[in-house]
Structure formats: structure tokens, C-alpha cells
C-alpha positions in Angstrom: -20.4 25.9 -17.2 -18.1 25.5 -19.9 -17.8 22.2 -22.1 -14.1 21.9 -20.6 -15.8 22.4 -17.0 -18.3 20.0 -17.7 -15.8 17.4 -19.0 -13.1 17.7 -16.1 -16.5 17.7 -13.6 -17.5 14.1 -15.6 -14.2 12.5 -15.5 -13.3 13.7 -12.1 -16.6 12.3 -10.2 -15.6 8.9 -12.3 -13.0 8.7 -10.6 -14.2 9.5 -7.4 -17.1 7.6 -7.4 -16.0 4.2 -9.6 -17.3 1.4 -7.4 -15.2 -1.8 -6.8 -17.4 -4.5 -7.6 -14.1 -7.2 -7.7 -11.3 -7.7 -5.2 -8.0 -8.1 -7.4 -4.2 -7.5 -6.3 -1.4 -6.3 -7.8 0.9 -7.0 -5.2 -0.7 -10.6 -6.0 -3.4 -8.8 -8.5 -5.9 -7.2 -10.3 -9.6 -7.7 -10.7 -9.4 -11.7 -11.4 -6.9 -11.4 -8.3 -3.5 -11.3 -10.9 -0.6 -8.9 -9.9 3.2 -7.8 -10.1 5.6 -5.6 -9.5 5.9 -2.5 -11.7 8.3 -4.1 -14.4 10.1 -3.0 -17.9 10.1 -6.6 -18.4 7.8 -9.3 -19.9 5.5 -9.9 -17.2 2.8 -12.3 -17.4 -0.6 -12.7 -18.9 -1.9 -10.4 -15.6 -3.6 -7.5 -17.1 -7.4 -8.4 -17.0 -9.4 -6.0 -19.4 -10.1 -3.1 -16.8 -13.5 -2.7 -15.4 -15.8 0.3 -17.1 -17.6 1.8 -14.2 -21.5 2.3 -15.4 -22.1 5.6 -13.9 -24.8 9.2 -14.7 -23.7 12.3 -13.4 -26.4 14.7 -11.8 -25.3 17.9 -10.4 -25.9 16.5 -6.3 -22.8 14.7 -7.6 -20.8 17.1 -7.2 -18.8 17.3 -3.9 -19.0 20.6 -1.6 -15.1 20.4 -1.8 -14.9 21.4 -5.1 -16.1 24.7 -5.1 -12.3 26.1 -4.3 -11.5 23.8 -6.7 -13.9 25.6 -9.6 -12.5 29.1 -8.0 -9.3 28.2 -8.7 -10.3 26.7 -12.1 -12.1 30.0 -13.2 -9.7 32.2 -12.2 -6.8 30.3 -14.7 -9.3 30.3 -17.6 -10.4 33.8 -17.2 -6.5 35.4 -16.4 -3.9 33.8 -17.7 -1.5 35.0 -20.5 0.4 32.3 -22.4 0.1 29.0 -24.4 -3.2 28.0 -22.9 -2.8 23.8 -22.9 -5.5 21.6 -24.1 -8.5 21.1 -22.3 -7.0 17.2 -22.6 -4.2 18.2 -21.1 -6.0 20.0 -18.1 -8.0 17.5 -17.5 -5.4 14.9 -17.2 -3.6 17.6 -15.2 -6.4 17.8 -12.3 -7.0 14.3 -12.4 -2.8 13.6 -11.7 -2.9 15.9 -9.2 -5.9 14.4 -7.6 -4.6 11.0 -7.6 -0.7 12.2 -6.7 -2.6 13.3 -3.3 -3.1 10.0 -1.8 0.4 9.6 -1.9 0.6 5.8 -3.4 2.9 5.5 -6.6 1.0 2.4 -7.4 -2.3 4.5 -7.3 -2.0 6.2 -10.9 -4.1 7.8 -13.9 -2.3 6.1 -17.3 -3.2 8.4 -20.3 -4.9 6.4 -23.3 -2.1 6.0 -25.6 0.5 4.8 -22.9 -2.9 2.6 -20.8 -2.7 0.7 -24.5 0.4 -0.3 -24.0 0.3 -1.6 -20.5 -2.5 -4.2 -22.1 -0.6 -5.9 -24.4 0.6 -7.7 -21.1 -2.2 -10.1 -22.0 -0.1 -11.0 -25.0 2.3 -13.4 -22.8 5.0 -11.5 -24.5 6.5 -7.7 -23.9 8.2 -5.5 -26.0 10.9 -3.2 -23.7 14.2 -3.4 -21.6 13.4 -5.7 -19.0 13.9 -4.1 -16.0 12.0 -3.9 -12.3 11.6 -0.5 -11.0 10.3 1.6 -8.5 9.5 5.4 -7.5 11.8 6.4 -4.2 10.6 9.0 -2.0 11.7 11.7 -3.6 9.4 10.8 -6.7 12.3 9.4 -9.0 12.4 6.2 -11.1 15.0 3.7 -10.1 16.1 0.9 -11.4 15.3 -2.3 -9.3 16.7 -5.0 -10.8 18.2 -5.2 -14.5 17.3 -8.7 -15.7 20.0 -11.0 -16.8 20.2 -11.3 -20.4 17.7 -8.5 -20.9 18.1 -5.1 -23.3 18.7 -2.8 -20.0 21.0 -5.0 -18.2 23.2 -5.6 -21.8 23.2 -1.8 -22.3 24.8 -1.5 -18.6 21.9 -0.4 -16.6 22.4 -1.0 -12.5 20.4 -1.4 -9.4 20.0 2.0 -8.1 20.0 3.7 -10.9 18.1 6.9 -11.7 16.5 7.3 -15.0 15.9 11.4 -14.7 14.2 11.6 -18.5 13.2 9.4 -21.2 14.5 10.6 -24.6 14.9 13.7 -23.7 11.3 14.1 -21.6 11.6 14.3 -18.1 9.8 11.9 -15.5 9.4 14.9 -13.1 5.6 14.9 -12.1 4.8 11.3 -14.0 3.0 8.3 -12.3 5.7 5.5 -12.1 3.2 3.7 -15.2 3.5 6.7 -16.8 7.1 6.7 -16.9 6.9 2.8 -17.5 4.7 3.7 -20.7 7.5 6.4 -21.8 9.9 3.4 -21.7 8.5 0.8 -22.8 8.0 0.0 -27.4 7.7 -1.4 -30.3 11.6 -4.3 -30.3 14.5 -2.4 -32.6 13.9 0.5 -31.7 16.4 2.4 -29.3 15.7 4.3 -26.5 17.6 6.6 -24.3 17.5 7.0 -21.0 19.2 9.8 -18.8 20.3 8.1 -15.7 22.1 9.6 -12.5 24.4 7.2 -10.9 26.0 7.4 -7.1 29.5 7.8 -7.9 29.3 9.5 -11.0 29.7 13.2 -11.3 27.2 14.2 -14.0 24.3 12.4 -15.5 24.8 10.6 -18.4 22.6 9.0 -21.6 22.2 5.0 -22.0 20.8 3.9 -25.5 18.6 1.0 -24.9 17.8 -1.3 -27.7 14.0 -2.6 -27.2 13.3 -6.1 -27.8 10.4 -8.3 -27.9 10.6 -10.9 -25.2 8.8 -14.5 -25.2 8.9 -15.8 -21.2 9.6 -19.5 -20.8 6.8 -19.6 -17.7 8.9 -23.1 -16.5 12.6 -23.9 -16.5 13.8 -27.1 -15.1 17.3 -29.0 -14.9 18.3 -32.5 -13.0 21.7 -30.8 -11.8 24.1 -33.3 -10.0 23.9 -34.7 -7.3 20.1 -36.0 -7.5 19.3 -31.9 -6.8 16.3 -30.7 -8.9 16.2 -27.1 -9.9 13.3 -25.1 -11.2 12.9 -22.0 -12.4 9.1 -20.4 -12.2 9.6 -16.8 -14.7 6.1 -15.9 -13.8 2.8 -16.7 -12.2 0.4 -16.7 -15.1 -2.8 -19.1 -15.8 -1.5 -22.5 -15.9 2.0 -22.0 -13.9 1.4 -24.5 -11.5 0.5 -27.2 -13.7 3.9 -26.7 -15.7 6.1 -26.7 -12.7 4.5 -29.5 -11.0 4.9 -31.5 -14.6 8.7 -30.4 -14.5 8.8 -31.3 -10.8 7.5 -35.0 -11.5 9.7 -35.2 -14.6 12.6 -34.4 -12.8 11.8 -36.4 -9.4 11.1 -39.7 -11.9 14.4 -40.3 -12.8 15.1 -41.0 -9.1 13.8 -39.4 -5.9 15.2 -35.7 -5.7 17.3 -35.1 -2.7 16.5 -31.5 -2.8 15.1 -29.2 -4.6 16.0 -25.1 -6.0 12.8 -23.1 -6.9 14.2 -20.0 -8.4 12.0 -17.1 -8.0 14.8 -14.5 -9.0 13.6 -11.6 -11.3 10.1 -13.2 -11.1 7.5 -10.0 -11.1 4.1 -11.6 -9.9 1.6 -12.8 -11.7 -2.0 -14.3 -10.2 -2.9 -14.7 -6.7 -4.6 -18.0 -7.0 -1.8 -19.1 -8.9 0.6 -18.2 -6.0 -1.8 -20.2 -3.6 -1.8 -23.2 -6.4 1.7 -23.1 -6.2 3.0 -23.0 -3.0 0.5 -26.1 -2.4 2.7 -27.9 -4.2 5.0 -27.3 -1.4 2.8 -26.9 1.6 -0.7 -29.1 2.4 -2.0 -26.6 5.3 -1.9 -23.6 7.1 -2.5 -19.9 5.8 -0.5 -18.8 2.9 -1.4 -14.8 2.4 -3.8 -12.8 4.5 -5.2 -10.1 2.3 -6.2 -6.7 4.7 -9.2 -4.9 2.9 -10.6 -1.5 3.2 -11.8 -1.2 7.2 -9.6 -3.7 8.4 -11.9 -6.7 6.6 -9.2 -9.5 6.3 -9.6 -12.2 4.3 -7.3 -15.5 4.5 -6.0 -17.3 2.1 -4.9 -21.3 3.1 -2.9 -24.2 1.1 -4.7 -26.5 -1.0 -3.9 -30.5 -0.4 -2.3 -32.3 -3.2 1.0 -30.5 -3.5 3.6 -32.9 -5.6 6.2 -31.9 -3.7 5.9 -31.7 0.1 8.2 -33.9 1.5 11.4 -33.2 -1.1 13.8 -30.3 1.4 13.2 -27.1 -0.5 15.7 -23.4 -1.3 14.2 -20.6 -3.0 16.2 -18.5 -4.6 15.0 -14.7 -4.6 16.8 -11.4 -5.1 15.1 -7.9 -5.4 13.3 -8.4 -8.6 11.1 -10.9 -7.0 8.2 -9.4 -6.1 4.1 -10.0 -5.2 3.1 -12.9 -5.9 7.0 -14.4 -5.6 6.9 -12.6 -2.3 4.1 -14.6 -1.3 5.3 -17.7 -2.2 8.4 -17.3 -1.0 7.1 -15.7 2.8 4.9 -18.6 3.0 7.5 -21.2 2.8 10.1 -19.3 4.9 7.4 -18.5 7.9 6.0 -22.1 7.5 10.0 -23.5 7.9 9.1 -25.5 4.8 12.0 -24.6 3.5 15.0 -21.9 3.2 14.9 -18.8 1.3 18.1 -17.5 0.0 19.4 -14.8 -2.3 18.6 -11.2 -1.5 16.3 -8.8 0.5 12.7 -8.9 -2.8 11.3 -5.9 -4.0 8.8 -5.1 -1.1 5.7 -5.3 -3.6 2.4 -5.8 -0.9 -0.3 -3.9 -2.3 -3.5 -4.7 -4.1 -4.7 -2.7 -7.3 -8.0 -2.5 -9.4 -7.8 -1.4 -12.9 -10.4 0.7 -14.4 -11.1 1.0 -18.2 -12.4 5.1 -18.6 -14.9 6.5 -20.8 -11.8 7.4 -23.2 -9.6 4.5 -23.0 -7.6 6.2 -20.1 -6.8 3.8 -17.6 -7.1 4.3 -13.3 -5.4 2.0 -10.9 -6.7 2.2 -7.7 -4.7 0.2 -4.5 -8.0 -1.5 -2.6 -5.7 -3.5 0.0 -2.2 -5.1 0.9 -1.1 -8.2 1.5 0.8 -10.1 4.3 2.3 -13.0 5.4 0.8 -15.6 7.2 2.3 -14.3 10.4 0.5 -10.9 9.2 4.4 -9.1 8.8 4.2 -6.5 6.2 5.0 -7.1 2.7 4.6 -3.9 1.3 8.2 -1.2 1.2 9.6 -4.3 3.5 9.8 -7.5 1.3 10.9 -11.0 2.3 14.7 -11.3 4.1 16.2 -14.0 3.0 17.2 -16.7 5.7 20.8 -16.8 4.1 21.8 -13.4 2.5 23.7 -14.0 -1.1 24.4 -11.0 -3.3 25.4 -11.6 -6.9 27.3 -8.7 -8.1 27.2 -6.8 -11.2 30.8 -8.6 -11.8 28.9 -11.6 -11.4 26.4 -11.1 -14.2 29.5 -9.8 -16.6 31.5 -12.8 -16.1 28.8 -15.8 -15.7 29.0 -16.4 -12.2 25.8 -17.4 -10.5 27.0 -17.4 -6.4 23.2 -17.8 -5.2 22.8 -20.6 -7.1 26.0 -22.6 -5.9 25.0 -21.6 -2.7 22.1 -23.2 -2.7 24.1 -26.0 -4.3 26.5 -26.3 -1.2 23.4 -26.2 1.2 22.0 -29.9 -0.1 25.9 -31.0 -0.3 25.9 -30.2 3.4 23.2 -31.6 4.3 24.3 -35.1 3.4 
């Protein structure tokens, strides 16, 4: 064989063979169980260093299936006329289509360079748009949820929108963290993204202005009325313990009669967090109920000592909360600890590994989903809100916050 044949046969059985040797979620984590949603966004201190499988290659590695895969292989090198591409390039080619097989956006090959980028998530801080998205079924990016306040939402960016190329290079046949990578850079510089709008004849460019963004984990506010609002931006190491500080700051003034915990925009972040948090609101019963490879299941309960279980509770979500805000937020409603309000979340229930490869490529690999505790699917489903509350683009243009006062009205009504 070839040194090009030999390489693609190397990284191929690596990603074949790469053993699991941590459960993780990304739909509440990776390997040290820490997850989100696929976000343009800042989005936690969730990316563990990937795992870097130990493996030798003997020829009995090789699968019987491959031999029409080597036909096919010799037949390109040996016939074709034209711009032969790199052996890279082949290689990453093969291993894309191997992976685009299983038919899981959220299982993806991530080329070095763009696998470099997606770790400076362990920064805290994020340099893009700020923006949820999602692949549909026909393969396309689309715009989830445009944060408030954020690059894409400020450069006019909508929910459903279809980003078709990324300055002038088109998504077609990209991993959705592929197309992510494309997006995301260094703040002040501008990128353009081609997006095709319902409604609108023709697609049309939107220059994008990156920024670095620095996430204030905890947001809290005594608003009147004796209600206590909290904002939780992400679920990264030491979450809890901020908003159960903010909660006890808030509550010492005088006892809160109610209390807002905005998930809204909030990607994910670590499972344990999630459990540690919704504690704070629950002392028992199952929280999440992770299904594993060959139907293993393993359960996930509350933790006593929650700060806040008796204080009547509305969480605010909308469809950039996803994973580990799903969790939180199914827990709560299925437990009828409290009232979830807002919109229908992202739908985010599966569980990724990340795996550091021989050249600083990068594979993720879904191992499991998750589900609530009454075991209803998370995953392309998300959480319906008890009390549906849509906040318009309008809205977001002219200040208004309708979820919010809703949630407002609620505690008003109640007394």
C-alpha cells in the first residue's frame, strides 16, 4: 500500500475502534459529564481536553467491509484526470463521509485548525456572534436563537434563518461544528454570512462584526413586590454556588414571595452542575435519566440541601435553552415544583465524547441521550412550556421583555 493508503487505513480504524473509557454528555456533557447545545455564543467552561485513544494498528485490524472501500479507493488514484486534492484532504473526505453515515449532526469529524478553536471554550470567554443553531433535515444551518445584545442579533439575524455560506464558502457537505468553526473568530473582525430568509425572494449577505464576549455565569435582581429573579447564563464549575449566594442575598432582605429563574438563551454547561442546581429547588426524586448504549440506564436523583425549596418558583426558557437548561427546567416542570414559561427549548438530549486525534483533529462521538424523569424524550422534542410566551423580534428592537412580565403577573396573581 501507498503512504496515503496507509494513513486513511490508520486514521480510519482510530475512529472506528476509539474506546470510551468515560461517560460524558453534551446534551448535559462531555467526558467529565459537561454539555451544550451547538452555540455561536460564549458558552461555558465545558470543553474537557478530549481523550487521545492509545491504540496499534496490525493488519487483522482491518474490517472485511473495507475491501470495496480500497476498490473504490484504487480505482480514483489510478484513473482520474484533474486537480488530484491532498491526501489531507481525502482523508478528511473518507472520514466525513464515514461519520455523515450514522446520520447524527452532533456525531462530527472537526478538522485541526477549526477543533482549536472549539477549545478555547475552556477560556470562559468566546470570540463570535452569539447565536444557537442547529442543522434541519435537509442538512442546512439555521439559526436558533439570536441572543439579545449579541453581534448576530445586532446585525439583524432571525430565528429560522438559513446561513447557505460563510464568506463566500458554502456549508453544503460541513458538520454543523464545522460550519460553527467557519463562523466563529478572532472580535473586530467581520464576517459575512449568506442567509435565506422565508419571505424573502433572494438570498442576501449579513456582515457580522465578531466580538469577544465575557459571560456573567449569575444575574440577580430584588424586583418589586418581594419577587426575586435570577438569571443562570450557563452551567459551568461553580454555578451553583453563585446562584445559591445570589438566592440567599436576595431572600435576606425579606422572605421572597416568588422567585424567576431565567434559563433563556442558556446553552448547557455540566451535568453535575445541572443536578447541583436543580437541588437547590428540589430535595428528592430523579432528576435526568441518562439511556446508554444497550439500553443501560443510569439515574440521576436530587441532592438534599437545596436553599430554595419551599420559595414558589417560574422558569423562564425560550428555544436557546438547551441540555443541561432542559434538564433543569423538565425536572422542575414534571416534579410540579414549579412553572415553566416562555417558549418550546431547543430540543438538545444527546450525549457526546470528544476525542483528541493523532493530528490535533478532533471526533465527537453521541454515546447516549438523555430524558426526563418521566423518561419523555429530550432530544429533537425539548421542554413545552406550561404557559406559552413568545417574545417577538419587535420585542427585542423596542425593549420589551413579555416573558418576563408574565412571570411577573403570575406571582401578582397569586396573592
Amino acid at each position: 500500500m501507498g503512504y496515503y493508503v496507509k494513513a486513511i487505513i490508520k486514521l480510519m480504524i482510530m475512529v472506528m475502534l476509539v474506546v470510551v473509557v468515560v461517560a460524558g454528555a453534551f446534551g448535559a456533557g462531555y467526558a467529565s459529564r459537561a454539555g451544550q447545545s451547538p452555540t455561536l455564543a460564549p458558552s461555558a467552561a465545558t470543553l474537557v481536553e478530549p481523550q487521545s485513544p492509545q491504540i496499534t494498528f496490525t493488519d487483522e485490524d482491518v474490517p472485511e467491509d473495507f475491501a470495496v472501500f480500497w476498490e473504490a479507493w484504487a480505482f480514483v488514484e489510478e484513473e482520474f484526470y484533474g486537480e488530484v486534492p491532498s491526501g489531507e484532504d481525502r482523508v478528511y473526505g473518507a472520514i466525513r463521509g464515514m461519520v455523515n453515515a450514522y446520520g447524527d449532526q452532533n456525531t462530527a469529524f472537526i478538522d485541526p485548525e477549526r477543533a482549536a478553536i472549539f477549545r478555547e471554550d475552556v477560556s470562559g470567554s468566546f470570540e463570535g456572534i452569539g447565536a444557537t443553531v442547529r442543522m434541519d433535515e435537509l442538512g442546512r444551518l439555521v439559526i436558533a436563537e439570536p441572543f439579545v445584545g449579541r453581534p448576530a442579533a445586532e446585525a439583524g439575524l432571525l430565528r429560522g434563518d438559513i446561513v447557505l455560506s460563510v464568506d463566500d464558502e458554502s456549508l453544503q457537505g460541513l458538520s454543523l461544528y464545522e460550519a460553527i468553526g467557519l463562523i466563529r473568530g478572532p472580535a473586530g473582525t467581520t464576517v459575512v454570512l449568506t442567509v435565506f430568509r422565508d419571505g424573502v425572494d433572494e438570498p442576501f449577505d449579513v456582515p457580522i462584526e465578531r466580538a469577544r464576549i465575557e459571560i456573567e455565569v449569575v444575574e440577580s435582581e430584588r424586583l418589586e413586590g418581594d419577587i426575586g429573579y435570577i438569571r443562570l447564563s450557563e452551567f459551568s464549575r461553580g454555578s451553583t454556588g453563585k446562584m445559591a449566594e445570589a438566592f440567599k442575598d436576595l431572600d435576606e432582605e425579606a422572605p421572597l414571595k416568588g422567585l424567576i429563574l431565567d434559563l433563556r438563551d442558556n446553552p448547557g454547561g455540566l451535568l453535575d452542575e445541572s443536578i447541583f442546581v436543580t437541588s437547590q429547588f428540589i430535595d428528592e426524586g430523579v432528576i435526568t435519566v441518562e439511556k446508554l448504549k444497550g439500553d443501560e440506564e443510569q439515574v440521576f436523583e436530587a441532592q438534599p440541601g437545596g436553599v430554595a425549596l419551599e420559595v414558589p418558583l417560574v422558569v423562564l426558557v425560550n428555544r436557546g435553552s438547551a441540555s443541561a437548561s432542559e434538564i433543569v427546567a423538565g425536572a422542575i416542570q414534571e416534579s410540579g415544583r414549579g412553572m415553566v414559561l416562555g417558549e418550546q427549548t431547543f430540543g438538545k438530549g444527546t450525549v457526546q465524547i470528544p476525542h483528541a486525534l493523532s493530528n490535533g483533529s478532533e471526533l465527537r462521538v453521541t454515546i447516549a441521550e438523555w430524558l426526563t424523569p418521566n423518561r419523555k424524550q429530550i432530544n429533537g422534542e425539548g421542554i413545552v412550556p406550561d404557559v406559552y410566551v413568545e417574545r417577538t423580534q419587535e420585542d427585542f428592537v423596542e425593549g420589551l421583555d413579555p416573558q418576563l412580565e408574565r412571570a411577573i403577573e403570575y406571582f401578582q396573581e397569586d396573592n
